[in-house]
C-alpha positions as CSV (number, residue, x, y, z in Angstrom):
1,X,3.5,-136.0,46.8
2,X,6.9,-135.3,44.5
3,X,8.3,-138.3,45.8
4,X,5.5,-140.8,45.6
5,X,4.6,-139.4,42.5
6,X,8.7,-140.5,41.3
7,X,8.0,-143.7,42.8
8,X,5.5,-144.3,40.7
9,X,6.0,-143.0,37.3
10,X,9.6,-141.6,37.7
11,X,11.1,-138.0,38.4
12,X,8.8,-134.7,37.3
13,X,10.3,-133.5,33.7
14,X,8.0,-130.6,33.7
15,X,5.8,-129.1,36.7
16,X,2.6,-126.6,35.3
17,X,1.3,-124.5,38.4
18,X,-1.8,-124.0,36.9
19,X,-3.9,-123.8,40.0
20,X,-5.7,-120.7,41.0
21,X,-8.1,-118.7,42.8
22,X,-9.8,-115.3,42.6
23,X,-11.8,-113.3,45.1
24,X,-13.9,-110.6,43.6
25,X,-14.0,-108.0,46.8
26,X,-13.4,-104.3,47.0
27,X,-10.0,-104.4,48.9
28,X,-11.2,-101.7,51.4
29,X,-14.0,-104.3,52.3
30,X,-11.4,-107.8,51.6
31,X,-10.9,-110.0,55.0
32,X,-7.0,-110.5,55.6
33,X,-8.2,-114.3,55.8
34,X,-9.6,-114.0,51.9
35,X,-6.8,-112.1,50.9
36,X,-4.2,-114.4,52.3
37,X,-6.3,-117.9,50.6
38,X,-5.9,-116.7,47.4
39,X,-2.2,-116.0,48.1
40,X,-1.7,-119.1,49.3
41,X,-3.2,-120.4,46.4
42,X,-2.3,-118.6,43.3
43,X,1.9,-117.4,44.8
44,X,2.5,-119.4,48.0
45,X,1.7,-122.9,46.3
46,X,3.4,-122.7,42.9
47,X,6.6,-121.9,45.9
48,X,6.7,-125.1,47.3
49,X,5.5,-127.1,44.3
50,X,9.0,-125.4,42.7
51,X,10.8,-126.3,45.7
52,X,9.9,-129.8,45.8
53,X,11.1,-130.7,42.3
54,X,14.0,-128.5,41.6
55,X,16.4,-130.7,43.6
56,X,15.5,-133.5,41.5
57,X,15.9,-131.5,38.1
58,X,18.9,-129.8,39.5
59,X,20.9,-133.4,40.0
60,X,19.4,-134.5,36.4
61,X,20.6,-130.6,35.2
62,X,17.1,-130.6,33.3
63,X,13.8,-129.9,33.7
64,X,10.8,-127.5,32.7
65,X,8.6,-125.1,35.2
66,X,5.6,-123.4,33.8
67,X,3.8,-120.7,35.9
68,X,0.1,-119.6,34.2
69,X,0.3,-116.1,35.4
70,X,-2.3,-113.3,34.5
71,X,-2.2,-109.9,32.5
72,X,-3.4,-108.9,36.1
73,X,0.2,-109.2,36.9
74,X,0.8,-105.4,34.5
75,X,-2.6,-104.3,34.8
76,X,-4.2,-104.2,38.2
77,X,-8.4,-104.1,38.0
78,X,-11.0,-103.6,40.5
79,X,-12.1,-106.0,43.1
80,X,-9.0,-108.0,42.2
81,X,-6.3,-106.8,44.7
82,X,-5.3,-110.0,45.8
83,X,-5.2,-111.6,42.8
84,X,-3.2,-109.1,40.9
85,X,-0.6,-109.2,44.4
86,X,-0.4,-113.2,43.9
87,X,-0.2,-112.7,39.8
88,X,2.8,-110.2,40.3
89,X,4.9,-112.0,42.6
90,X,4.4,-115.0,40.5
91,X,5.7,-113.1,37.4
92,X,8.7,-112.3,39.7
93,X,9.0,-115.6,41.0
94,X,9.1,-117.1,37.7
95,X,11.8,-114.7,36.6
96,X,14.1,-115.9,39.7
97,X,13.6,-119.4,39.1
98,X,14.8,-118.8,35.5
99,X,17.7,-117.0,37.1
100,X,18.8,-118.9,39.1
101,X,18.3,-122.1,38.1
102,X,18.9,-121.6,34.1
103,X,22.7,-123.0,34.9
104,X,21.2,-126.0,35.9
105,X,19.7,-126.3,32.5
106,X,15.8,-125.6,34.2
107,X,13.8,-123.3,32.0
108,X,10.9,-121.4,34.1
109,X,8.4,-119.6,31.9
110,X,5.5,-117.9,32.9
111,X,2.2,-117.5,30.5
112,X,-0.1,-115.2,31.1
113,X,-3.0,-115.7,29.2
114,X,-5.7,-112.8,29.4
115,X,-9.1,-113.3,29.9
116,X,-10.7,-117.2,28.9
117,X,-15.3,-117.3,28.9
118,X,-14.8,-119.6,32.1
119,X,-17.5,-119.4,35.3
120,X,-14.8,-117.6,37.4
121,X,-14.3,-114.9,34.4
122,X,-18.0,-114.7,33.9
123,X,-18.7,-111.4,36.0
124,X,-16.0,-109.8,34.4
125,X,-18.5,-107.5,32.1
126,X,-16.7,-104.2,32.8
127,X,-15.8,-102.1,29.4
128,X,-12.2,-101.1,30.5
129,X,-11.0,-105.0,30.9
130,X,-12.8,-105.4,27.1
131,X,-11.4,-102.6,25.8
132,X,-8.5,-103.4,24.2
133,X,-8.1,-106.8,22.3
134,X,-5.6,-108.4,24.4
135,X,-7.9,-108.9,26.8
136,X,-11.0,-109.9,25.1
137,X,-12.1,-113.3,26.2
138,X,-11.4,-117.0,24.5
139,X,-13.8,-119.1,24.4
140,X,-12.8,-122.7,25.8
141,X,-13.6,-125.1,22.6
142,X,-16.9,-126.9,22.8
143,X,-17.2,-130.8,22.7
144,X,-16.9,-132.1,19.4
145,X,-15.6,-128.6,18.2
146,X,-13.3,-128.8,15.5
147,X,-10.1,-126.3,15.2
148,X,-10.6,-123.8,12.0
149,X,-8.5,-124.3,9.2
């Protein structure tokens, strides 16, 4: 895909792993099968999306990797075992690609944005997430929605 997608339109300047999956579930009653999905998903692909376009930055000694991480990578929650697991060894990931690629002039930054009014947030209703303003939701704009001044 990183190749073709140089072919066509020339080498990745920046990669966003923005991609992600969560699986409400008690962990006691989780499947291994669910648990390792959303790994796959939200740690495991983000890996090999890295892998495939450092080279490239590395012989061009510049590039940008951006990881969307969580606040569920600080502050696990219930039902979200696997998500918090995939969130944290993103965070760390990011901070090794930073490390060991920043002499190659590649900046990796993660962002973890808290909680956004999206379908996949909407059951989280429980008062200890909302608690605290950093993790009160944002609400995605609306068509036509102007920014406030």
């Amino acid at each position: 895909m990183v190749a073709r997608i140089a072919e066509d339109v020339g080498p990745v300047d920046i990669l966003v792993n923005n991609a992600g999956i969560i699986a409400r579930t008690p962990m006691h009653e989780m499947e291994a099968g669910d648990f390792r999905k959303v790994i796959d998903i939200d740690l495991t692909a983000p890996f090999i999306l890295a892998k495939a376009v450092l080279p490239s930055m590395m012989e061009r000694r510049s590039g940008k990797i951006i990881n969307i991480c969580s606040m569920m990578s600080e502050l696990g929650r219930e039902t979200v075992s696997a998500y918090a697991a995939a969130k944290g060894g993103l965070k760390m990931l990011t901070r090794n690609i930073a490390s060991e690629y920043g002499a190659y002039n590649i900046q990796c930054n993660g962002i973890g944005p808290g909680y956004i009014e999206t379908p996949q947030t909407a059951r989280c209703a429980s008062p200890a997430i909302r608690s605290t303003p950093s993790s009160w939701p944002r609400r995605l704009p609306t068509a036509g929605a102007r920014p406030a001044t």
